[in-house]
N, C-alpha and C positions, 0 to 999 in steps of 0.2 A: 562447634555447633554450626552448622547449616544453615541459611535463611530461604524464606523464599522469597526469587530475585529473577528479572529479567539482565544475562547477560549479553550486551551486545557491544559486537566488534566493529569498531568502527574502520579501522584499515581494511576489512573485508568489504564496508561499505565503497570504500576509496576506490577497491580493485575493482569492484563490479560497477562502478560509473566509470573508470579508466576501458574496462571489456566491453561498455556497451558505445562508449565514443567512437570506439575502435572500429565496431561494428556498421558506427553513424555513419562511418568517412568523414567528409567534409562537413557534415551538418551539424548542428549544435546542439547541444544536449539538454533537453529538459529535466529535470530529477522530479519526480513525482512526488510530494513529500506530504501526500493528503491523508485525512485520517491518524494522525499523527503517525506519520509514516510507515503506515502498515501496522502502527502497534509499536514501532522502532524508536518514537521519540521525534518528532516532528525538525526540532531546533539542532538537536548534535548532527541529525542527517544531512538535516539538509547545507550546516557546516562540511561536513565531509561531503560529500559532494560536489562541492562549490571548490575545495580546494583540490579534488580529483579533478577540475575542468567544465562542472557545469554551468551551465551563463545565465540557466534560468531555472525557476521552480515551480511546478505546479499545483493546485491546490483545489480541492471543491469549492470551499465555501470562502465566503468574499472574509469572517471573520476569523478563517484561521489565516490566512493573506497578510491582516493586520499585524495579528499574533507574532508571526512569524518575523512580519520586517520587522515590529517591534525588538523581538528580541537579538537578531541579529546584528543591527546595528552596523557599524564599521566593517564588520565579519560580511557583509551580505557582498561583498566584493564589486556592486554594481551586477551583479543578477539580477535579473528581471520575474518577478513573481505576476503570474495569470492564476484569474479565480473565474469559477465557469457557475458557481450558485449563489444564490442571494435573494433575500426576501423581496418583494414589489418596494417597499420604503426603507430599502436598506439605505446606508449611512455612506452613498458613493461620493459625496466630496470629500470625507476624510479619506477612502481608499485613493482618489484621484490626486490627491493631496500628497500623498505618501508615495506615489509611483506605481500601483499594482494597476497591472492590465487586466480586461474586463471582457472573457468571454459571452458574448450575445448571441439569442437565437429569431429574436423577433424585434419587428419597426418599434413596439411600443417600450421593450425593455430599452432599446436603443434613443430611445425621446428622454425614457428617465434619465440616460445614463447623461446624456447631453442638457440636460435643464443642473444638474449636479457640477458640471464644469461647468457650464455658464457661472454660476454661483462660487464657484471654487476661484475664478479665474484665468483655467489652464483646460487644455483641451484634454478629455481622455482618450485613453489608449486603448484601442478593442482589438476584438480575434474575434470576424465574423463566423457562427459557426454555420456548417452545411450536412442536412442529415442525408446522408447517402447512403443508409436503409437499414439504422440500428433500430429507430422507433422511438429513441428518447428524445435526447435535446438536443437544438440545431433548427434551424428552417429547413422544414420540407421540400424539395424542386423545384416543385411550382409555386413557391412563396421567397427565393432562393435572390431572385431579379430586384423584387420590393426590398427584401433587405440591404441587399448591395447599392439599389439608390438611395436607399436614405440615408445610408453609411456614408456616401460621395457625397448629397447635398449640406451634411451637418460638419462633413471636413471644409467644405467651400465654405462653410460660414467661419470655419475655426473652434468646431465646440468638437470635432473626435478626430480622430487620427485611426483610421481602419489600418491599421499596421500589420493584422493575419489572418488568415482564412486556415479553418481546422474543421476537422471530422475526426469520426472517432467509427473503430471496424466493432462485427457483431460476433465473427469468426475465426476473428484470426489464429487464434489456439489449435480451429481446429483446419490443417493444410490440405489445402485441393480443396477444398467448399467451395462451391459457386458461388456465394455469398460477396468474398472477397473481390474474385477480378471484377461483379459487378460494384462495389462501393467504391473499385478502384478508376472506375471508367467514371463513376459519376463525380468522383471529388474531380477528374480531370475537364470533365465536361461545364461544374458549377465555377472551375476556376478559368477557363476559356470564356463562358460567360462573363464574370466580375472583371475581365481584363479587357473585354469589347465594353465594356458600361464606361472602363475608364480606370478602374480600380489596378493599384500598384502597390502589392499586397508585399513587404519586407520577409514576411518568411509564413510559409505553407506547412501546415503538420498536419501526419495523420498515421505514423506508427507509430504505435503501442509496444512491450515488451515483446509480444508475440509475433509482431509483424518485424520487429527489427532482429530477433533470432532466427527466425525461420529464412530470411534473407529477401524480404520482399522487397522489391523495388519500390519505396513507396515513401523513401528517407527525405524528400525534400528539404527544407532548408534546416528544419527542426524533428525530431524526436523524443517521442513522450512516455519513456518507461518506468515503470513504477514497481513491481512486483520483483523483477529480475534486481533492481537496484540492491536488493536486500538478498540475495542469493537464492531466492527461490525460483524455481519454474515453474515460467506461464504456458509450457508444455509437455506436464509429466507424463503425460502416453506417449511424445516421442522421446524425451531425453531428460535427464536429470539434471541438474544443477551443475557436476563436476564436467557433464558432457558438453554443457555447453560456455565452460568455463567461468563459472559464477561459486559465489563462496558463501552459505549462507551464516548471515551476522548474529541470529539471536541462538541464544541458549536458555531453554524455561528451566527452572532449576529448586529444588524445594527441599525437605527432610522430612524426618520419619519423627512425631510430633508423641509419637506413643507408640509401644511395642508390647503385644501382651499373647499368651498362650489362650486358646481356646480349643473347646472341646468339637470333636467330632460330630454332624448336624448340628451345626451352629451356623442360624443365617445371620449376612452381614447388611448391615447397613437397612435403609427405608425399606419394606416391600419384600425382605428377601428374598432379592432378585439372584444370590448367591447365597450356596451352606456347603460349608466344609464337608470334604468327603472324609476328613481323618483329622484326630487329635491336628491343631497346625500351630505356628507362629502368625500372627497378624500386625499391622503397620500401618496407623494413620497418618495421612499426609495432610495438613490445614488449608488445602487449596479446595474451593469446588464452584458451583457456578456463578457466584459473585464474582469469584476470581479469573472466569473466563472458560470454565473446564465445561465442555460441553455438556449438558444432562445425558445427551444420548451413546456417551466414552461410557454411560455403566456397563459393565463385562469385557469391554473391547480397549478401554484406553490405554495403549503403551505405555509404561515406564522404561527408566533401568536403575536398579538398585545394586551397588555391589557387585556391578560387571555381569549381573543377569537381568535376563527381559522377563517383564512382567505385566499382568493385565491389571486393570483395576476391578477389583473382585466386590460388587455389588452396587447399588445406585450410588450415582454419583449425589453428594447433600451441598446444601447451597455453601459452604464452608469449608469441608472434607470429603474426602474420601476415604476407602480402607481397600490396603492391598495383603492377600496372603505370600506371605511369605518363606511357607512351606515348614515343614514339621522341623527340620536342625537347621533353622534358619541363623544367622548368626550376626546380622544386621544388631544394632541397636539406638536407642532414643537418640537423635541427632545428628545421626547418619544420611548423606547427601544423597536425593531422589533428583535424578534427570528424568524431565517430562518429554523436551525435544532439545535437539540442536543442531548441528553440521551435519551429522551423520558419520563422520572420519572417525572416529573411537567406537562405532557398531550400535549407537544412541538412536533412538526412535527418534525421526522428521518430522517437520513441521507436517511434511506427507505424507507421513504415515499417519499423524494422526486424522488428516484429513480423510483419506482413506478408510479406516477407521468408522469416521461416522458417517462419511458420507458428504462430505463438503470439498471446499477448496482449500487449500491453504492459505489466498487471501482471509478465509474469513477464520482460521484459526491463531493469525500474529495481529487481526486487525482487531476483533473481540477482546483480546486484554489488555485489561481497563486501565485506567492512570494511577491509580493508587498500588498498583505492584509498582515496585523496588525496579528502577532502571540502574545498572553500573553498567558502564563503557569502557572497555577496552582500546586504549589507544595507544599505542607503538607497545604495550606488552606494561603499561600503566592500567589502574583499576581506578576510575575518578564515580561517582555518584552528580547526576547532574538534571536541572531541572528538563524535563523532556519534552 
């Protein structure tokens, strides 16, 4: 009997932070491990990772930052974890405490962070950020000056240590945009700024997986890929994962929960959005949108069952699905359904099914949820671990 289960490969994780070092040169490797890593398990990654060669981690929010060093422990090898979101009163003396550096985009988030190590004792550790023309987070241009002196004047006191300066691209995925050379000229320009103020910034990022496959000049001291870590591509219109040597780690994987004959015009599931065109065989699968499975996979969602591909034949319900599995079907109760994985056995991708419905494949590995079944593969071992 079958379960449903997130399988992910951690030596694949290994490979694909060793291919994109490779890619860094000299610069050092951030592993991305936010979101719980794509959906991959936050803590085994960002182990693997670390013992692939990454020095640092990165993360959105300042409490998965915690999480993570927490759980880590000894394993953290002295990696440096950066968090770039956090509430106005978040809890930055225990982060500054515990060593997690502190992306900033304004004077004021920069006064919190420094009234926080005054109190802690010990100066924090920041990565000024500079928006150089995404629209999110970062100072603006022309607010770009004010941050960088307040960042100087609160090191000369002893309350921060402005250790990097970082931007984040709008285009990179997509190559040749104009977009690019110009966010490329402003992080160069905000950092010739910061370096006439005074500022002597330890290391500079600003590629992303897309910018560090695509080959862009742009690797400074550090780079920040996230998406690729986990063998997916951050540019499926130009190349795929095998093209550009990346291995993807998860496998979604489930069974066939019930198996039963039904008659010809018989629609399935909510809405019959689907009816049999002929006497057929049918096949519930116990996953649906609680479990991550998009509502809009109804009629379109790949499987494979039994070495054939298959669509999910009617709406998708917050629990299950049902797939037809054709009139001399020969499938039965307990029989192993692949929803995605590598693709190397001819298994629908994480991109296909983003394809599919119309998304990315960030949002098809980051969407499922903690309560699916992680097992990790490691050196050809199957271990269950908290994620």
């Amino acid at each position: 009997m079958h379960r449903s289960r997130l399988v992910i490969d951690l030596d694949a994780i290994r490979h694909n932070a060793r291919r994109l070092a490779q890619a860094a040169g000299p610069a050092e490797l951030m592993a991305v491990v936010k979101a719980n890593a794509y959906g991959h398990g936050a803590v085994p990654a960002a182990r693997a990772a670390i013992e692939a060669g990454a020095t640092h981690l990165g993360v959105a929010q300042l409490k998965e930052a915690l999480a993570i060093e927490a759980a880590l422990g000894p394993q953290r090898s002295g990696a440096r974890i950066l968090a770039w979101l956090y509430e106005p009163d978040a809890d930055f003396a225990k982060g500054i405490e515990r060593g997690i550096e502190l992306g900033v985009s304004t004077p004021a988030a920069l006064e919190a962070i420094a009234g926080a190590a005054r109190r802690a004792g010990r100066p924090a550790v920041v990565h000024l950020k500079l928006d150089t023309g995404l629209g999110r987070a970062g100072a603006p241009r022309d607010a770009w000056e004010d941050l960088v002196r307040e960042a100087l004047a609160l090191e000369a006191e002893g309350a921060v240590r402005a250790r990097g300066a970082w931007s984040h691209f709008a285009y990179a995925d997509d190559p040749g945009n104009p977009t690019i050379a110009a966010q490329m000229e402003a992080f160069r320009d905000g950092l010739s700024l910061a370096g006439r103020l005074g500022a002597r910034f330890e290391v500079r990022h600003l590629a992303n997986s897309a910018a560090l496959l695509t080959g862009l000049a742009v690797t400074y001291d550090l780079v920040r890929p996230g998406l690729a870590l986990y063998g997916l591509s951050p540019i499926p219109a130009v190349a795929g994962p095998a093209e550009l040597g990346l291995a993807p780690a998860m496998t979604f994987e489930s069974y066939l929960s019930l198996v039963k004959t039904v008659a010809a015009g018989q629609g399935l599931s909510y809405g019959h959005a689907y009816v049999t065109d002929r006497r057929t065989v049918t096949g519930i699968v116990p996953l649906g949108y609680a479990d991550g499975i998009p509502r809009a996979a109804t009629n379109v969602g790949p499987v494979r069952v039994g070495g054939r591909d298959l669509r999910i034949a009617g709406r998708v319900c917050m629990d299950q699905f049902v797939l037809d599995l054709g009139p001399d079907a020969p499938e039965r109760e307990g029989d192993r359904v692949v929803l995605f994985g590598p693709g190397a056995d001819g298994e629908p991708t994480a991109q296909d099914w983003a394809d599919a419905v119309g998304t990315i494949s960030y949002e098809v590995t980051t969407r499922l949820p903690a309560h699916l079944e992680r097992v990790y593969v490691d050196g050809g071992a199957q271990s269950a671990q908290p994620s």
